[in-house]
C-alpha positions as CSV (number, residue, x, y, z in Angstrom):
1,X,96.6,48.6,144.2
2,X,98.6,49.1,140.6
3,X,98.2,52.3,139.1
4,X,95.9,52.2,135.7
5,X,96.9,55.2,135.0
6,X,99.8,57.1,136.3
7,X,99.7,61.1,136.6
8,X,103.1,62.8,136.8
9,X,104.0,66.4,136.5
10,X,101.0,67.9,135.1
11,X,101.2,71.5,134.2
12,X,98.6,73.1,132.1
13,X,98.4,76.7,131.2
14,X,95.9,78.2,129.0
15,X,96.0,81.8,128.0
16,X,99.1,82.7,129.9
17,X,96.8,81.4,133.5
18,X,97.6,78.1,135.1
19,X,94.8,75.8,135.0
20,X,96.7,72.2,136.4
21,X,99.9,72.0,139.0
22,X,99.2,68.4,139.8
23,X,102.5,66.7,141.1
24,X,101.0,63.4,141.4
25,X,98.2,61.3,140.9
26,X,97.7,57.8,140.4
27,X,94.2,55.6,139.2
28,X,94.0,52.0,140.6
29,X,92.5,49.4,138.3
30,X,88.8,49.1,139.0
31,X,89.0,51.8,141.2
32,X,86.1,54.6,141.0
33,X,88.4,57.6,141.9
34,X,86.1,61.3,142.8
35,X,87.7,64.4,141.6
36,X,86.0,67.2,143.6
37,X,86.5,70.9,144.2
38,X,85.0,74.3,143.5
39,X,84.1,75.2,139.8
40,X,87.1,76.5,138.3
41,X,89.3,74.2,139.8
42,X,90.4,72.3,137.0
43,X,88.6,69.3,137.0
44,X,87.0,69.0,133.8
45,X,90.4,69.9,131.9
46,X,92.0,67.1,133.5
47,X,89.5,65.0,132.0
48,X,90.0,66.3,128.9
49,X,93.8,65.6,128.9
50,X,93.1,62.2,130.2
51,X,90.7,61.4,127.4
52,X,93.5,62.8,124.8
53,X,91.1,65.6,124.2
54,X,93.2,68.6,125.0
55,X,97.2,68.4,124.9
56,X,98.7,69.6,128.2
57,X,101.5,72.2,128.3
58,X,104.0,69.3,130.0
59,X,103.3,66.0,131.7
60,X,104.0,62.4,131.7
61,X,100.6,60.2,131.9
62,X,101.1,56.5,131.9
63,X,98.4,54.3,130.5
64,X,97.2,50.8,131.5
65,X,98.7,49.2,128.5
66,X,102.4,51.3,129.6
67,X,102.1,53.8,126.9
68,X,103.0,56.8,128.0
69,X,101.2,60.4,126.6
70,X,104.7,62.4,125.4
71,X,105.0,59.1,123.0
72,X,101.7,58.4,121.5
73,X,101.7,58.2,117.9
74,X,98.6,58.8,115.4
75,X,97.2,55.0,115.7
76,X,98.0,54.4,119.6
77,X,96.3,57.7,120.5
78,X,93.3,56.8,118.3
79,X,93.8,52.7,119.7
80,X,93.6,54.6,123.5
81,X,91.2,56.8,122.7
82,X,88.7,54.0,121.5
83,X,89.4,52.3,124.9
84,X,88.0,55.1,127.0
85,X,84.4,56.9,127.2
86,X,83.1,59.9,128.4
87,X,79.2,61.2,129.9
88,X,78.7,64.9,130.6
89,X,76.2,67.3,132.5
90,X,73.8,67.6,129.5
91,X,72.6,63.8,128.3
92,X,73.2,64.0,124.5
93,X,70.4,62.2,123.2
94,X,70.0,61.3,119.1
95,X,66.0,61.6,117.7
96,X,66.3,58.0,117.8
97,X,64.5,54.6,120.1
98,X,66.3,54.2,123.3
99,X,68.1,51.2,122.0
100,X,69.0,52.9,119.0
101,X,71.0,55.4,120.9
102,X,72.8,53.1,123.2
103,X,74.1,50.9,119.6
104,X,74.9,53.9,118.3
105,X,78.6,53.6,119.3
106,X,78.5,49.9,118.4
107,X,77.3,50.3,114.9
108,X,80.0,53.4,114.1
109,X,82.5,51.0,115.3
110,X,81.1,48.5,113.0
111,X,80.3,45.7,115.2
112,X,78.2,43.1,113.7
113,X,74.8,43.6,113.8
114,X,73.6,40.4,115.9
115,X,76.2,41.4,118.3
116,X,75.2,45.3,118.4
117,X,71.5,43.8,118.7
118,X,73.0,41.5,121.9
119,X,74.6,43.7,123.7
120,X,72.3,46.9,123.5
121,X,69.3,44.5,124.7
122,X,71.7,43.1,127.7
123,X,72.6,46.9,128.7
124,X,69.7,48.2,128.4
125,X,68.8,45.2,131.2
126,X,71.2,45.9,133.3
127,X,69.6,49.5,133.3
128,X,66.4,48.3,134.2
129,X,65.3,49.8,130.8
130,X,63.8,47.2,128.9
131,X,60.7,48.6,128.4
132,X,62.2,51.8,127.0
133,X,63.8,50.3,124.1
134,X,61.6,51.2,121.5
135,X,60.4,54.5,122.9
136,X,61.9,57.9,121.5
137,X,65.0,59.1,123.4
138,X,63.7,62.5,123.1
139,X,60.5,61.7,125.7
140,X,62.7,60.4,128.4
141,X,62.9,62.8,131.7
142,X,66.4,63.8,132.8
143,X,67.2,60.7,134.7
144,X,66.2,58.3,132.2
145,X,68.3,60.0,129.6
146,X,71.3,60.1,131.8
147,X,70.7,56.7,132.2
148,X,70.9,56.2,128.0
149,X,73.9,58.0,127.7
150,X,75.7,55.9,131.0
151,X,74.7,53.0,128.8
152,X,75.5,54.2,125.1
153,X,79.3,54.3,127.2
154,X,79.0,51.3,128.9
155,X,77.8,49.0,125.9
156,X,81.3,49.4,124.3
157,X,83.2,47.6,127.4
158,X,85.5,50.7,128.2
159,X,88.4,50.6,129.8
160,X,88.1,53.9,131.5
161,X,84.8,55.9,132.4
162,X,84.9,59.5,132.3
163,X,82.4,61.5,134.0
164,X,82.2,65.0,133.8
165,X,79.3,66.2,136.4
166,X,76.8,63.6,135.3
167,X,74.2,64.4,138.0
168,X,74.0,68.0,137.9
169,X,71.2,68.8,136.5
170,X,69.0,66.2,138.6
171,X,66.8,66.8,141.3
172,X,67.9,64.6,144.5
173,X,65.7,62.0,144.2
174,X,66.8,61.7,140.9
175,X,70.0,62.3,141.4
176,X,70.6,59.4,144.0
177,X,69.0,56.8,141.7
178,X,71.1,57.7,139.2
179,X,74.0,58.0,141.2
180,X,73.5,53.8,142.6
181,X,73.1,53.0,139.0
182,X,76.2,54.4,137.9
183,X,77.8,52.8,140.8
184,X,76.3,49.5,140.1
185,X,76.6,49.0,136.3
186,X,80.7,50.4,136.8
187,X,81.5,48.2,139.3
188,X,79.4,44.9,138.3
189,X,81.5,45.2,134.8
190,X,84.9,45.9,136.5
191,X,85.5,49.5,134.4
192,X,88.0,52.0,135.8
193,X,85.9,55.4,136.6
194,X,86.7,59.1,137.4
195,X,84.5,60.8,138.7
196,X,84.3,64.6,138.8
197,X,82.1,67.3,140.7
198,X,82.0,69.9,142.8
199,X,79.7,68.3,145.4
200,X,81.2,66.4,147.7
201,X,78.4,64.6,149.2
202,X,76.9,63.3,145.8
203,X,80.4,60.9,145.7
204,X,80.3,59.6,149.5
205,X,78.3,56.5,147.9
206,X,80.5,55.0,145.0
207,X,83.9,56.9,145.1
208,X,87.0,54.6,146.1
209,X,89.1,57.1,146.7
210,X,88.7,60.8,146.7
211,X,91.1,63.7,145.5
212,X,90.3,67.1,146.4
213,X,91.3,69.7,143.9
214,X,91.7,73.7,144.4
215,X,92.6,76.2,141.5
216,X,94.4,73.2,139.6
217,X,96.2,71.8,142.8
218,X,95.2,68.5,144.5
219,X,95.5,69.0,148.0
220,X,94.8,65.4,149.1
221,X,94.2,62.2,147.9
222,X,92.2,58.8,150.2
223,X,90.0,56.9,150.8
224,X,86.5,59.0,151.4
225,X,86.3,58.1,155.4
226,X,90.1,59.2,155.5
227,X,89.5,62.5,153.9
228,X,86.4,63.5,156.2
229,X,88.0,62.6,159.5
230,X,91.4,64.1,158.8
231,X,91.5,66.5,156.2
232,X,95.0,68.0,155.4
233,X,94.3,71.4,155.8
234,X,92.0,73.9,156.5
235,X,91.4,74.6,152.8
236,X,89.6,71.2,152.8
237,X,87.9,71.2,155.6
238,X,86.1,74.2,155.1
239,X,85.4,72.5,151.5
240,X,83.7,69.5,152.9
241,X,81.3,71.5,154.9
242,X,83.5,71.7,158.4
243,X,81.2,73.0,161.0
244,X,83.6,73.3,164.1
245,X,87.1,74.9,162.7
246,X,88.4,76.5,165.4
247,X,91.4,79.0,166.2
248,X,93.8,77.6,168.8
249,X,97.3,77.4,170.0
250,X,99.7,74.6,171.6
251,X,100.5,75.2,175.0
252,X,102.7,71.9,175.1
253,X,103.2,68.6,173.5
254,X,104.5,65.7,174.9
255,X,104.8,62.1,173.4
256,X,102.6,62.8,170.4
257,X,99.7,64.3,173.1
258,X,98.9,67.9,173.0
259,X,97.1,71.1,175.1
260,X,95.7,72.8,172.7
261,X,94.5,76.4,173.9
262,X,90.8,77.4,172.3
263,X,89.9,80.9,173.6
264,X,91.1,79.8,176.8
265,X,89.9,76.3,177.4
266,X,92.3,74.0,177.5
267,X,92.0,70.7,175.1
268,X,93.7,67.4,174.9
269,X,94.4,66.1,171.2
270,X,97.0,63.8,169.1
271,X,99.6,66.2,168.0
272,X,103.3,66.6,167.0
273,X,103.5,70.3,166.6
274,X,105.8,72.5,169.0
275,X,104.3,75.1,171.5
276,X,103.6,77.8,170.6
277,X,102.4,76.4,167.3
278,X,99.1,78.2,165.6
279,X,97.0,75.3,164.4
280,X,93.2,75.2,163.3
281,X,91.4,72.1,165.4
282,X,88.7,70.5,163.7
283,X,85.8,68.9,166.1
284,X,83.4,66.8,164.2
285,X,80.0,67.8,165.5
286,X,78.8,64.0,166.1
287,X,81.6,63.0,167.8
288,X,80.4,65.4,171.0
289,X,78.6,64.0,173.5
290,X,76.5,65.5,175.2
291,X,75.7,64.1,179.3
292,X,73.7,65.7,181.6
293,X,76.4,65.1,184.7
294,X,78.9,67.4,185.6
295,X,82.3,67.1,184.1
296,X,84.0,65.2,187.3
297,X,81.6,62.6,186.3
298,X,83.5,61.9,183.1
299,X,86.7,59.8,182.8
300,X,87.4,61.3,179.3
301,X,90.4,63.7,178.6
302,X,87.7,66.3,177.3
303,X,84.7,67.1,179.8
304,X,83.7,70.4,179.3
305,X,81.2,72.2,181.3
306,X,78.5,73.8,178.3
307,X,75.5,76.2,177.8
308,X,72.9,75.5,174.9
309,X,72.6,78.6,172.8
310,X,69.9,76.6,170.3
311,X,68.2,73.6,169.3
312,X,67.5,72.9,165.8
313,X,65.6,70.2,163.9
314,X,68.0,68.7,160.5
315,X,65.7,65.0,159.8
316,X,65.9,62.8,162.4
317,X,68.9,64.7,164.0
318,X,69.1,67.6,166.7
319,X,71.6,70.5,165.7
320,X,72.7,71.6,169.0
321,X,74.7,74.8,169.3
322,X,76.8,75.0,172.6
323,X,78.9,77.7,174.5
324,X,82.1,76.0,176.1
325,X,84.3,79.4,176.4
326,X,84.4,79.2,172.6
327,X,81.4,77.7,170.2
328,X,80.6,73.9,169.1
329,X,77.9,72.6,166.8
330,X,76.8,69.0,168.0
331,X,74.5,66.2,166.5
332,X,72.5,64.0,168.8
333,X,69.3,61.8,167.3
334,X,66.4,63.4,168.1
335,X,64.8,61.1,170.2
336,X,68.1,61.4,172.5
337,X,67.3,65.7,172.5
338,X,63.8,64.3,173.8
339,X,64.7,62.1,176.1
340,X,67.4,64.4,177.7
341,X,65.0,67.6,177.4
342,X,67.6,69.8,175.9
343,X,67.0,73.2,175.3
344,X,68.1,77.0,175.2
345,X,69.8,78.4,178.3
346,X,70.2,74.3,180.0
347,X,73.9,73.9,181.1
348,X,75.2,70.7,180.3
349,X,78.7,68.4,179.8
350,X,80.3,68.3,176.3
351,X,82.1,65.2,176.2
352,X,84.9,65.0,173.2
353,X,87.4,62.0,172.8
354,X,91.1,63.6,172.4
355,X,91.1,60.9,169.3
356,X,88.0,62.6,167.7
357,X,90.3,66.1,167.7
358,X,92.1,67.0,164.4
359,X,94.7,69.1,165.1
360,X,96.3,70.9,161.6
């Protein structure tokens, strides 16, 4: 994919502390790219310095039309700047009509009138808000006024969407409408989105590709399903909610397959590292499963023999808590924990693929 926007050397500092030490980054066109971290990280002043709101102390950002930042002059930074938009946490709502406040923008720019009419009716369809158009902006509830302000952006045909938090301050439900919309209206008019927050799940649904960010550093960059499986570090893993990061050690390695020591128990897993290594081993808990043979019934590299310490019920899922020598968290659908009678104290087989095993 070619890079929209091209993010090289960024270095920020503000007030003698180092906000941004971002080597690289690049945008693709079309592309819905999540920023996500902790708060603090440095996500919303990278959004700043994309938008040309805040200068950063060095760095060399190329835009889609090949400008570059260190270059800009007064009417190509205001020429930019008119080609991107921004939504925040708070809606920012005028005591105005719904439609009103989505033509604002249009009408400041001094679009013509039967066009500002045109296109503020056709967004506020695509919204679904039609009916809302002349009611006051100041009624709406929280999701119907983050939905105003996604289209009081969207009506003037960005180039680039910024998003700064935009669901925060939603309940879920809301939240998760919201968050389809925003996916929908972006990609159904082709706009180039970042998308920043420091909740990983809320961006599983529309990002593209994902970049997790820690005290100004990004620490990786893929696609969403890339991330979660085979996070580069520990650091991230423990970020995106890791529930079996385990201490172990290589015993050996040979041709790219590992023994990996865990307390003791000896596992099987893709890895390059020499023996002796210290690595952390990341076991997804749905990617155990759980049999009621013993483990000489199992053709797979990783039978262990297993103790239930719990059973607990998350939705239609089983949380099962095993003791293998060392501790595991699996997920099995809870008509399978029915059907297989598991409980407290039941010895059973924990069955793990060495391919399911991210060794770091």
């Amino acid at each position: 994919m070619t890079a929209f926007i091209s993010i090289e050397g960024l270095r920020h500092f503000y007030e003698g502390r180092q906000v941004l030490d971002i080597d690289s980054l690049a945008i693709g066109e079309g592309e819905i790219l999540a920023v996500v971290g902790p708060n603090g990280s440095g996500k919303s002043t990278l959004l700043r310095i994309i938008n040309l709101l805040e200068k950063p102390s060095s760095a060399e950002i190329t835009y889609w039309n090949g400008k570059k930042l260190t270059g800009l002059d007064r009417g190509e930074r205001k020429e930019l700047a008119g080609q991107m938009a921004m939504i925040f946490q708070e809606p920012i709502l005028f005591k105005r009509s719904v439609k009103a406040n989505i033509s604002y923008g249009l009408k400041i720019r001094g679009v013509a009138r039967h066009e500002v009419d045109r296109r503020a009716s056709q967004m506020l369809e695509r919204l679904d808000m039609s009916d809302f158009a002349s009611r006051e902006a100041l009624t709406l509830s929280g999701g119907e006024a983050q939905k105003v302000t996604l289209g009081r952006a969207m009506v003037l045909e960005p180039r680039l969407l910024l998003m700064d938090e935009p669901l925060a301050s939603l309940d879920t439900p809301t939240r998760k409408l919201v968050r389809r919309d925003i996916a929908r209206l972006v990609k159904d008019m082709g706009v180039t989105a970042v998308y920043v927050s420091h909740d990983y799940q809320e961006v599983l649904e529309i990002a593209d590709k994902l970049a997790i960010i820690f005290a100004g550093k990004v620490l990786q960059v893929g696609k969403p399903s890339e991330v979660f499986s085979r996070p580069a570090s520990d650091v991230v893993a423990e970020f995106l909610g890791a529930e079996n990061l385990l201490d172990g050690e290589v015993a050996d390695c040979t041709e790219g397959l590992a023994r990996v020591r865990i307390q003791g128990v000896e596992l099987q897993a893709p890895c390059e590292m020499p023996a002796g290594s210290t690595v952390k081993v990341l076991i997804h808990p749905e990617d155990i499963l759980i049999m009621m043979d013993g483990p000489e019934k199992s053709s797979a590299r990783n039978s262990l023999p297993a103790q239930i310490t719990g059973v607990s019920i998350i939705g239609a899922l089983a949380k099962i808590g095993l003791d293998c020598g060392f501790p595991l968290i699996a997920y099995v659908t809870l008509a399978s924990s029915e059907e297989l009678m598991l409980e407290a104290g039941k010895k059973i087989t924990a069955v793990i693929k060495a391919t399911s095993i991210h060794v770091m």
